[in-house]
C-alpha positions in Angstrom: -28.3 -4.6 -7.2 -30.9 -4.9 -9.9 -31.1 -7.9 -12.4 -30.4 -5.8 -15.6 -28.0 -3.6 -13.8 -24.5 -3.3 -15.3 -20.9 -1.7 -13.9 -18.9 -0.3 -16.6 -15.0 -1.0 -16.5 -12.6 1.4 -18.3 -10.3 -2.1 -18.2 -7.6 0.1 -19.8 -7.2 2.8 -17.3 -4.5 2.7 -14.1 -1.2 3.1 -13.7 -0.6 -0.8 -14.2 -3.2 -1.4 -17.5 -5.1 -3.9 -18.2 -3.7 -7.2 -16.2 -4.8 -5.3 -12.6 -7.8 -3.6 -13.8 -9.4 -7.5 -14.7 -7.7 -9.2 -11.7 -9.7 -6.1 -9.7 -13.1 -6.7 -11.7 -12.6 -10.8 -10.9 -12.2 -10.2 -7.2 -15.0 -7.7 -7.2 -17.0 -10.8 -9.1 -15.8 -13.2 -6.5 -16.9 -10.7 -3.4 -20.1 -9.0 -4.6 -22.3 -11.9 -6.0 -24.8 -10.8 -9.4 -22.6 -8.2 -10.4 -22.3 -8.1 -14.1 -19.9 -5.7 -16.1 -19.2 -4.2 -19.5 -15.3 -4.3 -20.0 -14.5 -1.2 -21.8 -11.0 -1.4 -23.9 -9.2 -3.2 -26.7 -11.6 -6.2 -27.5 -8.7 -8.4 -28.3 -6.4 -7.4 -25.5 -9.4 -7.7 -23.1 -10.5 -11.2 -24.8 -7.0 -12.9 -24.0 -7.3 -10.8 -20.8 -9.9 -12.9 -19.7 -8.4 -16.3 -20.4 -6.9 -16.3 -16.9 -10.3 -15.1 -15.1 -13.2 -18.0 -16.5 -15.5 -17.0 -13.5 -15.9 -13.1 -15.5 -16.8 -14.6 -18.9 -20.6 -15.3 -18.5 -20.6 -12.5 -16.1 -19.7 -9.4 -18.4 -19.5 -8.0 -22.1 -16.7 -6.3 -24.4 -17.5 -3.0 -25.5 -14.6 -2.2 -27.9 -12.7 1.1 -27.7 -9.7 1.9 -30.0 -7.7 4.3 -27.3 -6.8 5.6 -24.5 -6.6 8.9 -22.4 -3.5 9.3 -21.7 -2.3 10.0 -17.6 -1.3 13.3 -18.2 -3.2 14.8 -21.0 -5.3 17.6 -21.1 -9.3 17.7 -20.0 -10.0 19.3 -23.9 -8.0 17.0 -25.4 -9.2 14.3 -24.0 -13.4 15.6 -24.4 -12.1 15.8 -28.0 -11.6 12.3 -28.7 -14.4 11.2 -25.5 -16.2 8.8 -28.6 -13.1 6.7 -29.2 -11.5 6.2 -25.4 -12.4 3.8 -23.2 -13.1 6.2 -20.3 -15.5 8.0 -22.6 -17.2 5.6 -23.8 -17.3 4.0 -20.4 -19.3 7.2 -19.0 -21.4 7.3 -21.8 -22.4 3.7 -21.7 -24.3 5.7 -18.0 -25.7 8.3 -20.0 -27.3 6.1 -22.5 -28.4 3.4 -19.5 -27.0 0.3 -20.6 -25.1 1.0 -17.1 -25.7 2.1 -13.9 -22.4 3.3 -13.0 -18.7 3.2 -14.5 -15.6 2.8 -12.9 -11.5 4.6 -14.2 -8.7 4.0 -12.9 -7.8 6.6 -15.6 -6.8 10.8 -16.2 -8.9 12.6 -13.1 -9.7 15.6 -14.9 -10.5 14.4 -17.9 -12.7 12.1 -16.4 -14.1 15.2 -14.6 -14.6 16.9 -17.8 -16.0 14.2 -19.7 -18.9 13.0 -17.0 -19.7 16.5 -16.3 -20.2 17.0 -20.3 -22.1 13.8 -20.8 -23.9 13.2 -17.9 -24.5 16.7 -16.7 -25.7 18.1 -13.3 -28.9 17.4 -11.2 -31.3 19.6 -10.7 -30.5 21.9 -8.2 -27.2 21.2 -7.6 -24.7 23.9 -9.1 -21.1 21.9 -9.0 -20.4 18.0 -8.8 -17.9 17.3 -5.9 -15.2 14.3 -5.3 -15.9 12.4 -2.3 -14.2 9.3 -1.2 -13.8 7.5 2.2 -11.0 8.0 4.6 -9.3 6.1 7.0 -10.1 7.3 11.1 -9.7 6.3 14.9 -13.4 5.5 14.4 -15.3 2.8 14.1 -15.9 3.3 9.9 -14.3 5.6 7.6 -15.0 9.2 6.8 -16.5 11.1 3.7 -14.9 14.1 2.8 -15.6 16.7 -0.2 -14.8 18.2 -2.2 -11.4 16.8 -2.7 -10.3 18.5 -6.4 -13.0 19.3 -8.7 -13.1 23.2 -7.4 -10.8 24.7 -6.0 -13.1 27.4 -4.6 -17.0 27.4 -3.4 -19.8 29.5 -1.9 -21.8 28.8 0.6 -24.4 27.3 -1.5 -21.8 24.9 -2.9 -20.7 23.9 0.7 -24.5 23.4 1.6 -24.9 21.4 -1.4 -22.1 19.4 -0.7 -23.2 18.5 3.0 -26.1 17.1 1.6 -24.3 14.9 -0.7 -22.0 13.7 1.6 -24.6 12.6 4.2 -26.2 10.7 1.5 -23.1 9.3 0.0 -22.2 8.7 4.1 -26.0 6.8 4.7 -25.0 4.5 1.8 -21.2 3.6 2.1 -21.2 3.7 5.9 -24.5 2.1 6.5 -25.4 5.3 8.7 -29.1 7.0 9.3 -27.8 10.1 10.7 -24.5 11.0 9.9 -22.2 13.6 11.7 -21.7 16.5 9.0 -18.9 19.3 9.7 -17.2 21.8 7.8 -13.4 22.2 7.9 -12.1 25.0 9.3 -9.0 26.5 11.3 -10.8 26.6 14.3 -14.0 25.2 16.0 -15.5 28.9 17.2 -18.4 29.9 15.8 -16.2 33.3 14.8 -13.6 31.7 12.8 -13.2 31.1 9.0 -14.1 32.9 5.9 -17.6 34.2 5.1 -18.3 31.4 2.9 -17.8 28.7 5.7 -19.4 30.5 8.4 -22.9 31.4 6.1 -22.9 27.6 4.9 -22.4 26.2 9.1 -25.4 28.8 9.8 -27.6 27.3 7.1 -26.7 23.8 7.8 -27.7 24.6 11.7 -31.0 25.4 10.9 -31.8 22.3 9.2 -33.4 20.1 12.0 -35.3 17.8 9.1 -32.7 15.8 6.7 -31.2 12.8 7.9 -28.0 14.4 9.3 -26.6 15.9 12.1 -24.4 18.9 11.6 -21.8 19.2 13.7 -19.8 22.0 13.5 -16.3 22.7 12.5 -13.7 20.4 12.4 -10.0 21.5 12.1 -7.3 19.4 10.2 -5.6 17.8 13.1 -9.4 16.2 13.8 -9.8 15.0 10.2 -8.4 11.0 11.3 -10.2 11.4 14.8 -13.7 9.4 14.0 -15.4 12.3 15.7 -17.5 13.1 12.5 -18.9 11.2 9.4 -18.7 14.0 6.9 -15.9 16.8 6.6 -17.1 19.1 3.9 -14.9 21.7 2.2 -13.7 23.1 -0.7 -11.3 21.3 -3.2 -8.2 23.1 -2.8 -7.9 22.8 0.7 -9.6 19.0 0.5 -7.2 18.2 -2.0 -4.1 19.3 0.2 -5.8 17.3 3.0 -6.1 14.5 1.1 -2.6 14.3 -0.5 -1.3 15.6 3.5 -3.1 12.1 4.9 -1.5 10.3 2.2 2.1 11.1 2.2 1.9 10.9 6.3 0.5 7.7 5.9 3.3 6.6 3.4 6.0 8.6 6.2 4.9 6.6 9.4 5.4 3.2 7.1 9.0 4.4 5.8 9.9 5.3 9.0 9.0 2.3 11.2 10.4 0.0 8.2 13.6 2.1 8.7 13.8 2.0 12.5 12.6 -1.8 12.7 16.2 -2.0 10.4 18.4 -0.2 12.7 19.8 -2.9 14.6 19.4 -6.8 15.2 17.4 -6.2 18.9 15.0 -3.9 16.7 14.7 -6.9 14.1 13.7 -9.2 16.8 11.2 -6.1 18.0 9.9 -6.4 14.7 8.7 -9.7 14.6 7.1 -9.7 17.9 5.2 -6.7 16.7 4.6 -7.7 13.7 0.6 -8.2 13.9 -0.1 -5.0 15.2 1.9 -3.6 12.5 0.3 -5.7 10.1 -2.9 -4.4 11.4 -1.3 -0.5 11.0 -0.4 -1.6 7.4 -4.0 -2.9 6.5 -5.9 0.3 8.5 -3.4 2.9 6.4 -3.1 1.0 2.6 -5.4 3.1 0.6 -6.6 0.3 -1.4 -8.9 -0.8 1.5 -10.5 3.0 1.4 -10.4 3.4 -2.5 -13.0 4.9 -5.0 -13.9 8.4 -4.6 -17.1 9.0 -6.6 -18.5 12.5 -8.7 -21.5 13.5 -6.6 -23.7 15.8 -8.1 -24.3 14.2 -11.2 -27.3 12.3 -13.3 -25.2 8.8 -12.8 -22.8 7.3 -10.8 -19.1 7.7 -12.1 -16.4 6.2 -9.7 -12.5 7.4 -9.7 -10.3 4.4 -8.7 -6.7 5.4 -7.8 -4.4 5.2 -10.8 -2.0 3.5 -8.8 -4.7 1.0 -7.3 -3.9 -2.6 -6.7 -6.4 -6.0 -7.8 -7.8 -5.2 -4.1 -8.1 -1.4 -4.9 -10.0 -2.1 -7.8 -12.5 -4.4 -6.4 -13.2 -2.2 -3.7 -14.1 0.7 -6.2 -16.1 -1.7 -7.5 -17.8 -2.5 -4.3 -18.2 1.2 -3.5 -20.1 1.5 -6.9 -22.3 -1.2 -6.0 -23.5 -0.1 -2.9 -24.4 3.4 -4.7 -26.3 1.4 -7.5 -28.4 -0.8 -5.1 -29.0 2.2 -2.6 -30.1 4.4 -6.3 -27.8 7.5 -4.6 -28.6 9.8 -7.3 -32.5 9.7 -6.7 -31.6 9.7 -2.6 -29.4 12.7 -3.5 -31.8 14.5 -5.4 -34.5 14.0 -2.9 -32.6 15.4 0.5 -31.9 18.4 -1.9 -35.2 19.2 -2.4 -36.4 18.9 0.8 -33.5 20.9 2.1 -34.2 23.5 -0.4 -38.2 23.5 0.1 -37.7 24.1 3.7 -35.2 26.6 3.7 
């Protein structure tokens, strides 16, 4: 990451306020060496905060902000009062380049809303998408987009957000060529909507961006590692998302209740108990946290609201890994060669 570049921390965002957001920010310290952040929130709350974590105090900056957007207010309330929050000031603190990307654990639509407002679209690209890493079978995690911000697309917007994604994928995931498909109910070239089918035929035809397009991938697939890149539209990304999550959450409740059942299953349990461990570890979304706004003129990251100190600081990392790779530019610059082309 650059010398003069900054993260910006809504420290007041998240389920779990300000004590987790800081313990994230100090691991994120500890892990990613030269980071340096501006600590958006209550100055005094942040300044006793910070008692308990020495190693951030000649590493970042209070930037005082008297409130907060609240977890389930409204996207126009929230733009309303964007000056005073500490997520809006956060994302402005981008805009105005005192940093190069900023980080909420906070409201996701108002967040939405206020980056899109403030920080506004690049050129060329018509609707920001949420993309964030999934766990697979595979050897690395998955991108997939859009996973809320709009509920329904074109095939221009699908195009677009293949492009992103394999950008987003060449920076997270360390990848030169990543495997891009579009989610669909089947894998025949005759199935889906119009919308899907147009966007796989323009994406075919691109033989000069780093990516490989793959296909279609159906939701079973999605966990498989067969791809790098599922791309889609938000409502049925959303539902795909929230679908991984809660059958994550099932398979844990219901090993924890069948390792219960009896003492021989007990004893089961601890024999097993690495590999289950390892389950644990591969499923816990912290490991796989920070789904980022692609699309825009900065980098704005989405922690989970109900993120832990190790969800946080690997938001954090995410971020950083955009920063040093400069993902808008790279963004920017596969569009317009996939646009001069076509």
């Amino acid at each position: 990451m650059a010398n003069n570049a900054w993260i910006a921390v809504d420290a007041m965002g998240g389920d779990d306020g300000l004590a987790v957001m800081l313990a994230g920010v100090a691991r994120a310290r500890r892990q990613f060496e030269g980071m340096r952040f501006l600590l958006v929130g209550d100055e005094a709350q942040i300044a006793d905060g910070l008692k308990t974590h020495p190693n951030l105090t000649a590493a970042s900056e209070i930037v005082h902000a008297p409130e907060v957007v609240g977890s389930s207010e409204k996207p126009s309330q929230a733009i309303r009062r964007a000056k005073r929050t500490s997520m809006g000031i956060a994302i402005d603190l981008v805009k105005q380049g005192r940093a190069a990307a900023a980080v909420s654990s906070g409201n996701t639509g108002a967040m939405m809303a206020m980056a899109k407002l403030s920080l506004r679209m690049l050129p060329g690209i018509d609707r920001p998408a949420l993309a964030a890493p999934m766990p697979t079978l595979g050897d690395n995690d998955v991108v997939m987009l859009d996973l809320g911000a709009n509920t329904e697309c074109d095939a221009r917007n699908l195009v677009q957000f293949a492009v992103m994604g394999a950008a987003y994928a060449r920076t997270i995931l360390d990848l030169s060529s990543p495997r891009v498909a579009l989610l669909n109910i089947g894998s025949e070239d005759q199935k889906g909507t119009d919308e899907i089918r147009e966007a796989a035929a323009q994406l075919r035809g691109d033989t000069h961006l780093p990516l490989t397009f793959a296909g279609f991938v159906e939701g079973n697939h999605i966990s498989r590692g067969e791809v790098d890149v599922i791309v889609c539209d938000g409502f049925a990304g959303n539902i795909a998302l929230k679908t991984a999550e809660g059958t994550a959450r099932f398979v844990a409740d219901l090993l924890k209740r069948a390792f219960r059942s009896s003492v021989r299953s007990k004893i089961g349990f601890l024999i097993s108990r690495p590999a289950t461990q390892l389950l644990r570890d591969h499923l816990d979304p912290n490991n796989h946290n920070g789904a980022v706004f692609l699309g825009l003129n900065g980098l704005v990251v989405k922690s989970h609201g109900g993120a832990t100190e190790l969800g946080v600081a690997t938001a954090i990392g995410n971020a950083a890994k955009m920063v040093r790779a400069d993902l808008t530019r790279r963004i920017a610059e596969d569009l317009r060669n996939f646009e001069a082309a076509a």
